[in-house]
N, C-alpha and C positions, 0 to 999 in steps of 0.2 A: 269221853272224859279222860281214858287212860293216855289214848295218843294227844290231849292238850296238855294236860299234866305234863305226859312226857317232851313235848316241845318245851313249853316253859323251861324243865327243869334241864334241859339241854342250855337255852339260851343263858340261864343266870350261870350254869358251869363256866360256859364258854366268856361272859362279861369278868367275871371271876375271873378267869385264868388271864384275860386281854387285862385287868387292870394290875394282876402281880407283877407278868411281862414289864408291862408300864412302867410299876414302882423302883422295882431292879435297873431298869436302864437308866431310868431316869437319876436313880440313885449313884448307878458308874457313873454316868456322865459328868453327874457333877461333883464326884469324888476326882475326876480326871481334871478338873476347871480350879479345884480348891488346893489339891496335892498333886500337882503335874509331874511324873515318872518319865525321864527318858529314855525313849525305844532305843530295843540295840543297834537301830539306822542311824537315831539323832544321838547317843551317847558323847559322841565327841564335836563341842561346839566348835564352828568353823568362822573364821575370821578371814576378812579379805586381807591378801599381801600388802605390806604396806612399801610404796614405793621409795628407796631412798634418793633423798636430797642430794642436789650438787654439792651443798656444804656437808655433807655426811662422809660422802665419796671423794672428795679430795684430800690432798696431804697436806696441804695449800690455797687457798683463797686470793684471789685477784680479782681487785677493784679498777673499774675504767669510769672516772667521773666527768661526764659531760653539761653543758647549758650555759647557766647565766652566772650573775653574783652572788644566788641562794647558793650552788653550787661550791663556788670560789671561796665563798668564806666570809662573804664583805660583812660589816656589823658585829663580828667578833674580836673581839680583842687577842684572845688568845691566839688566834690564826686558826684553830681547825674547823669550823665551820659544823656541818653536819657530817660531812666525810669523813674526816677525820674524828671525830668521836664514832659514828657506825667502826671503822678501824680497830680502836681501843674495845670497845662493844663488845665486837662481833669475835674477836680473837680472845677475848677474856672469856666468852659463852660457849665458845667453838673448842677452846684448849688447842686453836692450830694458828699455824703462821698466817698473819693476814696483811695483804701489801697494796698499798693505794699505785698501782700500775703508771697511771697517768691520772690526773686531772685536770684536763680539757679547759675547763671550764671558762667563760669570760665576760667579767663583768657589763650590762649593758645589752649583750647579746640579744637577738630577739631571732623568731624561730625559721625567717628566712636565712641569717649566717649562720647558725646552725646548720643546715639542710646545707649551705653551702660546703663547709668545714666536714659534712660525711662523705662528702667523695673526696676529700684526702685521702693519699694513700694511709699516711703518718695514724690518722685516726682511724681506719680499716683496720691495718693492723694493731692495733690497740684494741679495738674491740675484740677482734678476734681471738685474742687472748684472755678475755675476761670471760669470769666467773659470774663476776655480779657487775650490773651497770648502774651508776645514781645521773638521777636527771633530772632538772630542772629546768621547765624553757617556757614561755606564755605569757609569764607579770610583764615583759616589758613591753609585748606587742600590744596586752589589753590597757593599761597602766600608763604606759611610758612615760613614768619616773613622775603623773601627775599634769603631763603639756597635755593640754584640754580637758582634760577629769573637770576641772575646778569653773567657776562662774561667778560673776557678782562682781560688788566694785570693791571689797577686800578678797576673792578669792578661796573664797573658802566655802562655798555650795557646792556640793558635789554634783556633777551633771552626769548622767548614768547613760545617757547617746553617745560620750566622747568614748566608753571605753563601748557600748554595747558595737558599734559598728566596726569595731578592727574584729570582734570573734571571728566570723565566717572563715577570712582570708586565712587568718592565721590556726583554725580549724585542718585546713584544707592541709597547711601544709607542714601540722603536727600530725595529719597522717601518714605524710610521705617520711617524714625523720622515724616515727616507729617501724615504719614498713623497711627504710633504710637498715637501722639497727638491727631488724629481726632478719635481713638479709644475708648479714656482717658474722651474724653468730645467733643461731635458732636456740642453743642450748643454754646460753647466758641468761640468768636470772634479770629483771630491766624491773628497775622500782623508779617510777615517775610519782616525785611527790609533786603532788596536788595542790593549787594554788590556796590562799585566803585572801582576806579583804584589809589591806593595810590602811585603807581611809573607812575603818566602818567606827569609827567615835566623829567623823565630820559627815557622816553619811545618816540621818536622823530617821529617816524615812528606809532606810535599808535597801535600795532599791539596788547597789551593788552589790549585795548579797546573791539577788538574782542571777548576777551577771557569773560571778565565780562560780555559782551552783551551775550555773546550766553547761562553763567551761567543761568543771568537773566532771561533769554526767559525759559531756559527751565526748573528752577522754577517756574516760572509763568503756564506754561504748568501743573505741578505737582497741583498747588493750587489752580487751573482751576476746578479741579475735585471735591472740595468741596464749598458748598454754604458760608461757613463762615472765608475763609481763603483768605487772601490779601498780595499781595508781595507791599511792597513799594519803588518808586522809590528813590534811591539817589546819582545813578552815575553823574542826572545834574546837583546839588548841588555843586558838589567836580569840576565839568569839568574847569567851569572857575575861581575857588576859593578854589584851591588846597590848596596852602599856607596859605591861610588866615583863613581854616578850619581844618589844619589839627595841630595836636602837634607840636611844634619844638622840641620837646624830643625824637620823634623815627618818625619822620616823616611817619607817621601808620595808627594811630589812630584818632581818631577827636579831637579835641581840644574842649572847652565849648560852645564856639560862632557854631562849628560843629554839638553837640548834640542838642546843642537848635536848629537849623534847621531840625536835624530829628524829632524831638518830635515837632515842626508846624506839619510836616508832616503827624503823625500819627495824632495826635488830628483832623486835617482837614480832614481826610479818614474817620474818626468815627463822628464826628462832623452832 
């Protein structure tokens, strides 16, 4: 009887002491989860370095504007286009001198003369002196200017085979122009704004939506591949302020209130 006793009275000691242990830790534990103390290892929180920007680090900024007519200007009245307001933008945000170097650019273009015009010397070295590059090049390969887009005996059904079957080609050798430029000058910042849908109020059924989207995508894909190359979006721009942004002269092109929204856009990407 004495040695049950004494077991018993061994076991409830020992549950006893197992559930104080218990209370106590359980108790730090979640004093540690409620009021977290930093240890004298973590006392000083540690942030990763942060890389500075081309625009941080120079004294100066230089712009090399290449492509088509979004580039050039066309649809503005004022003349400066997108470039020229990024210009005004980016030196007002920056507090530095900022110089449109060259702009290339040529209404019409599509992205074989493009590709041709980078193996000029003239435009080699112009890049290679850029800081930042603006680009534009693809509405007229997919587009062009509406010859075959259209169908019907007034012309005005949008037919989404005329522009889907120039993608590929002109795919192909929008990766040779990036691969060009990234060849020309690896450091140079490259902002390729990204197409929209200039016939999406004749377009009912949206099926050119599809067509810019999958451009876009697979641009993006291409500019993916280098650390200093950025597509910008501007399809949702134009989506619900078609009219309002675009020319009433060839219902195309942006209009000034159009380009001053891309050129937010880009300054906010660089910014």
């Amino acid at each position: 009887m004495r040695s049950s006793r004494f077991i018993w009275g061994a076991i409830g000691l020992t549950a006893s002491i197992s559930t104080f242990v218990f209370a106590v830790g359980f108790a730090y534990a979640a004093n540690q989860i409620w009021f977290p103390k930093a240890s004298g290892d973590l006392a000083i929180s540690t942030t990763a370095p942060k890389n500075e920007t081309i625009i941080e680090t120079k004294s100066k900024l230089q712009i090399v504007a290449l492509g088509d007519s979004l580039t050039a200007g066309t649809g503005d009245n004022t003349g400066k286009g997108y470039v020229g307001r990024v210009r005004d933008k980016l030196e007002k945000q920056s507090g530095k001198p900022v110089f449109v170097l060259n702009n290339l650019a040529i209404p019409g273009y599509k992205s074989d003369q493009l590709l041709n015009d980078l193996a000029l010397k003239k435009t080699q070295d112009a890049l290679a002196q850029a800081d930042i590059v603006l680009l534009t090049i693809g509405g007229n390969d997919i587009f062009a200017g509406g010859e075959g887009i259209f169908t019907g005996d007034n012309q005005q059904e949008f037919n989404p085979e005329g522009a889907l079957k120039r993608i590929e080609p002109a795919l192909a050798r929008m990766d040779q122009i990036l691969q060009t430029i990234n060849k020309a000058n690896p450091n140079a910042i490259v902002l390729y704004v990204g197409l929209y849908h200039p016939f999406l109020d004749l377009d009912p059924k949206r099926e050119g939506s599809l067509i810019v989207q999958h451009w876009n995508n697979s641009v993006f894909a291409i500019t993916n591949r280098y650390p200093n190359m950025i597509i910008v979006p501007t399809y949702d721009l134009f989506e619900q302020n078609l009219i309002k942004y675009l020319s009433s002269a060839d219902h195309f092109h942006p209009n000034g209130d159009g380009y001053e929204r891309i050129a937010d856009r880009i300054v906010q990407i660089l910014k």
